[in-house]
C-alpha positions in Angstrom: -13.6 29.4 -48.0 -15.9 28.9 -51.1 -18.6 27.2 -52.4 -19.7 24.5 -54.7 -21.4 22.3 -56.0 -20.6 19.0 -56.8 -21.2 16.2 -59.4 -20.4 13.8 -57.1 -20.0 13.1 -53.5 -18.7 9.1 -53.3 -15.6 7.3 -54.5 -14.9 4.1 -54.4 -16.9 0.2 -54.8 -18.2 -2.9 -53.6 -17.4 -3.1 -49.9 -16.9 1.1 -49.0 -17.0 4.3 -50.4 -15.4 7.2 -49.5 -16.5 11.0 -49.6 -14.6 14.6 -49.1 -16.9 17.1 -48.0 -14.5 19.8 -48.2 -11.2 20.5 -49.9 -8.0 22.0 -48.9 -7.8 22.3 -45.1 -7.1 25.3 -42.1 -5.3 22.6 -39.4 -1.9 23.8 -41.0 0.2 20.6 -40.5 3.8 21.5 -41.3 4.0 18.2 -43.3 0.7 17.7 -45.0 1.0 15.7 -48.1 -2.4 17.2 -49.7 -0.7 20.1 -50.2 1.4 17.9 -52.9 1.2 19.3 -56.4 0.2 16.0 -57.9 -3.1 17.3 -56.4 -3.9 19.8 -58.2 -5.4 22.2 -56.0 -6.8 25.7 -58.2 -6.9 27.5 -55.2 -4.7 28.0 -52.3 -4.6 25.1 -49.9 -6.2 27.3 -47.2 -9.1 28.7 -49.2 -11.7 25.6 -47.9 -13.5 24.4 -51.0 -17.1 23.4 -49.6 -19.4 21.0 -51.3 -22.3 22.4 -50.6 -24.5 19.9 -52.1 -22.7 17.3 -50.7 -25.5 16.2 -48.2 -27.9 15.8 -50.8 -25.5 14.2 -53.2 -25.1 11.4 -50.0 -28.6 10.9 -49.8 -29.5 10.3 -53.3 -26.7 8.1 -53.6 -27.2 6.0 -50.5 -30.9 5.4 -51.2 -30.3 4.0 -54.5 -27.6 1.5 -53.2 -29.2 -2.4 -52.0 -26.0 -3.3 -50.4 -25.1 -1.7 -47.0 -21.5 -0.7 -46.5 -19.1 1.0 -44.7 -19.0 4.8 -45.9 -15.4 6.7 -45.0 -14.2 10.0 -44.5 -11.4 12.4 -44.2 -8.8 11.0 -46.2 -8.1 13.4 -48.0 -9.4 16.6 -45.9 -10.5 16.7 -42.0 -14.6 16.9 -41.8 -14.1 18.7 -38.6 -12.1 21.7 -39.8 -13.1 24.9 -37.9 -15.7 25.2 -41.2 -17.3 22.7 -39.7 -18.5 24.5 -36.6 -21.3 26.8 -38.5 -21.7 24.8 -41.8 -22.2 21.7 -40.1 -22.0 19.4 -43.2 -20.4 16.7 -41.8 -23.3 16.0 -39.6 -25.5 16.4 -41.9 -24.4 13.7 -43.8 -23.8 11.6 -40.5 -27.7 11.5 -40.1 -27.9 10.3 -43.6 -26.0 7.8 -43.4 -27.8 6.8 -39.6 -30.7 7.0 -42.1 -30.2 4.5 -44.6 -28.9 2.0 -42.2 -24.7 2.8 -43.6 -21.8 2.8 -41.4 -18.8 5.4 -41.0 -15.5 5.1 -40.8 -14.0 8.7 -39.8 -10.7 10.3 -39.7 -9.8 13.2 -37.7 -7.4 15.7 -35.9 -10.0 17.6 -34.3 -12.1 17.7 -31.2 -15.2 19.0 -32.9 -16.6 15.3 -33.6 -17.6 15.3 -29.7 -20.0 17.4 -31.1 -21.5 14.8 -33.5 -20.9 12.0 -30.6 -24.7 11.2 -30.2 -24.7 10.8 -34.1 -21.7 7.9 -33.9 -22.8 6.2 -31.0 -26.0 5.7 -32.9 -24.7 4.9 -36.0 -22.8 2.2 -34.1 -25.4 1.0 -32.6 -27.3 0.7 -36.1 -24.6 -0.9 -38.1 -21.0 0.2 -37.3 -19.1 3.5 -36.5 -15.3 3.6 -36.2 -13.3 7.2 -35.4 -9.7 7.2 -36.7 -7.4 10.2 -34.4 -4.1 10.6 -35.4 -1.4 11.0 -33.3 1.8 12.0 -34.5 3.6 13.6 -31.0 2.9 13.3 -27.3 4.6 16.5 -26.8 1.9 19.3 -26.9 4.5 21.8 -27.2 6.0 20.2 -30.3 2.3 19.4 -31.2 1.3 23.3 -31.6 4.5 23.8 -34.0 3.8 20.9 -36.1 0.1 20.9 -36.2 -0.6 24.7 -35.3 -4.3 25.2 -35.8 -6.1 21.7 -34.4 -6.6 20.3 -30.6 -3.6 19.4 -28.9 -2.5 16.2 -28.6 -4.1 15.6 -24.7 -7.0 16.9 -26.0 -7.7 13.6 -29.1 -6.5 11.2 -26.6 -9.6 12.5 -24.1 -11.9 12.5 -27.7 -10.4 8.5 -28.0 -11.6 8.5 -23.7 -14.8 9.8 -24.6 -15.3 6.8 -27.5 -14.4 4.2 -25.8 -16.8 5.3 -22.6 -19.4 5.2 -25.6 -18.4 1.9 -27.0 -17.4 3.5 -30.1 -13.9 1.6 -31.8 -10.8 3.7 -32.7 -7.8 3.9 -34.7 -5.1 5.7 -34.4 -2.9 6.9 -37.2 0.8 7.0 -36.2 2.3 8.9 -38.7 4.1 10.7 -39.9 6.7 10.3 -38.2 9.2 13.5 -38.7 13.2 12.0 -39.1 15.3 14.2 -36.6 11.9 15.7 -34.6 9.4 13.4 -33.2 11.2 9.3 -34.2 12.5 8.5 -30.3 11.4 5.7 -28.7 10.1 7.8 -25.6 7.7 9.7 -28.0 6.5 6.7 -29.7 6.1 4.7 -26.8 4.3 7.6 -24.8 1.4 7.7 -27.6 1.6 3.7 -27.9 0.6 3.7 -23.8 -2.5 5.7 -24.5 -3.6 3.5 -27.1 -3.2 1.0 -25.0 -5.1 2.6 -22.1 -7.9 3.7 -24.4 -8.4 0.5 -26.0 -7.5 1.3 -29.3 -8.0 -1.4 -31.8 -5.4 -0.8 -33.9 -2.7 1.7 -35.1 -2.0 2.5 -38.7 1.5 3.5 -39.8 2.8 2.9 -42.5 6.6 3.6 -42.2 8.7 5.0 -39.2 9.3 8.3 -41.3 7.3 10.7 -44.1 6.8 11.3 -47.6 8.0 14.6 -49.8 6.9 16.0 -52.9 6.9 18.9 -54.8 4.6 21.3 -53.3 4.4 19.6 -49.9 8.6 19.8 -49.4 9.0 23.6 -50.1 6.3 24.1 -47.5 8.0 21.3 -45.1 11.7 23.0 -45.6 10.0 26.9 -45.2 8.5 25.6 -41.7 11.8 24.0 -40.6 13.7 27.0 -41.3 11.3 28.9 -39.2 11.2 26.6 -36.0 14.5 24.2 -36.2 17.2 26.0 -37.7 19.6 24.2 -39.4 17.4 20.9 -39.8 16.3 21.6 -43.6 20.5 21.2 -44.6 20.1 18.0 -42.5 17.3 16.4 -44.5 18.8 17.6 -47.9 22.5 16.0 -47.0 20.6 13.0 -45.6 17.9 12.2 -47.6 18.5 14.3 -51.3 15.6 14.8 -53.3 14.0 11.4 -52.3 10.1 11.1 -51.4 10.3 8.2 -49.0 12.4 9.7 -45.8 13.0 7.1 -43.2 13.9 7.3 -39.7 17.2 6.4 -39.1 15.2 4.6 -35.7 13.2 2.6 -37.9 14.2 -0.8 -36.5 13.9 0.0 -33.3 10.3 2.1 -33.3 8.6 -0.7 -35.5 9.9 -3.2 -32.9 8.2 -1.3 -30.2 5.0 -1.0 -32.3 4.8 -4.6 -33.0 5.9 -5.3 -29.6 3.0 -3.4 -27.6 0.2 -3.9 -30.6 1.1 -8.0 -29.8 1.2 -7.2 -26.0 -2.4 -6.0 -25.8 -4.0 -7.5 -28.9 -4.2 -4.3 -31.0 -3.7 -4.8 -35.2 -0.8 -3.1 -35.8 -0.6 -3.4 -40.1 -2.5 -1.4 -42.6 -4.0 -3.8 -44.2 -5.4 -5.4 -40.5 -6.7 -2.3 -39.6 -8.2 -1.3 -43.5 -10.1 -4.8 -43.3 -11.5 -4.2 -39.6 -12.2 -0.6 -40.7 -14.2 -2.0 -44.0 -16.1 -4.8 -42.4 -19.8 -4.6 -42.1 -21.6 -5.6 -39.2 -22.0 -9.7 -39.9 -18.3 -9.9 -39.9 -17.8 -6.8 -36.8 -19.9 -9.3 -34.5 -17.0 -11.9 -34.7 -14.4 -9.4 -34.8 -16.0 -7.8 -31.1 -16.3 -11.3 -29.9 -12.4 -12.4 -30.8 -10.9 -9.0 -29.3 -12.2 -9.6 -26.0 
């Protein structure tokens, strides 16, 4: 990793910002769409660029802003990367935005934001706090090839256990899904049970399949050759050069998403789940109340 230091930290206006404490990422993800050229990353993906201002930076912005508002992060990059554990940035900026009276809207692959839980279930209990997992295979096996250096699979659904003892919300990014590897119904429907057991509010996908690009599909096709032989030639006859890739089970896994989400009450579009992300606290009060 490297250091430093920043013009700015947020992005974004009117009813949330959004902030990257770090750049580039160790988790690995066979199909990570950061790694895109259109980017433009100077430095190698893994090489963790660290804002190491960025605390400050969040301070200095938040106590100049009237308006209170939902602050978001790990869009782009996961705030809990193993960098995380000594540099401790992300919680840093978690108390500043406790501080001022903001809330957070996080998004993460990693079980290091137990670590911070204290921090969200106060935040939460000040304004608003939401923690966004994603969940791309119920398999843990498959999960360690696809996702090699972050928590297993078991392991976020006991972090989305953990919120929802604290009274925390979550979210839970379905995607991608990989065409050929992870787009059955039993897969799907396996990580759709969990949500529903751990009282997820909603799940964000937004198609049964995954993007390509240059820089992203080179790495993609080198990490199918080296754990499905044979699959890359399947993608390229199937799918050509194209950046959308969809399932070929895309009727039938969006009809068991929309099915379960309108079974048990869970928002089940992007922009459902982008507005009850975004909401401040007068409009989270009647959200609460309608969910029950």
């Amino acid at each position: 990793m490297h250091f430093v230091d920043a013009k700015g930290i947020l992005t974004g206006s009117g009813g949330h910002f959004g902030m990257n404490i770090y750049r580039g990422c160790s988790h690995g993800c066979i199909y990570c769409d950061s790694r895109s050229k259109c980017y433009r990353f100077t430095h190698p993906f893994e090489d963790i660029e660290v804002k190491q201002n960025a605390p400050e930076l969040l301070e200095a912005a938040l106590r100049s802003k009237r308006k209170k508002c939902m602050i978001g992060t790990g869009a782009m990059s996961d705030p809990y990367m193993h960098c995380e554990e000594s540099l401790r940035l992300t919680r840093k900026c978690l108390e500043i935005i406790l501080k001022y009276g903001f809330g957070a809207a996080i998004q993460t692959k990693s079980d290091r934001i137990l670590e911070d839980i204290d921090l969200l279930e106060k935040i939460n209990e000040n304004a608003k706090c939401v923690v966004q997992v994603t969940l791309t295979t119920y398999d843990d096996d498959l999960c360690g090839i696809i996702e090699p250096n972050v928590c297993s699979t078991k392991r976020r659904i006991e972090v989305l256990e953990e919120m929802q003892k604290r009274g925390i919300p979550t979210v839970v990014w379905l995607c991608p899904i990989l065409p050929f590897i992870n787009d059955t119904t039993e897969n799907v429907g396996k990580i759709l049970d969990e949500c529903v057991r751990t009282g997820v509010k909603g799940i964000i996908c937004f198609g049964m399949g995954m993007t390509l690009r240059e820089g992203d599909r080179e790495y993609y096709y080198a990490a199918l050759d080296k754990h499905f032989p044979g699959l890359k030639k399947r993608y390229i006859d199937t799918y050509g050069n194209a950046y959308e890739l969809s399932s070929p089970n895309d009727k039938e896994l969006w009809s068991l998403l929309n099915r379960v989400c309108g079974k048990n009450h869970m928002l089940c579009t992007p922009d459902s789940c982008f507005d009850y992300l975004y909401e401040f606290p007068d409009k989270y009060e009647q959200m609460s109340i309608f969910d029950l």
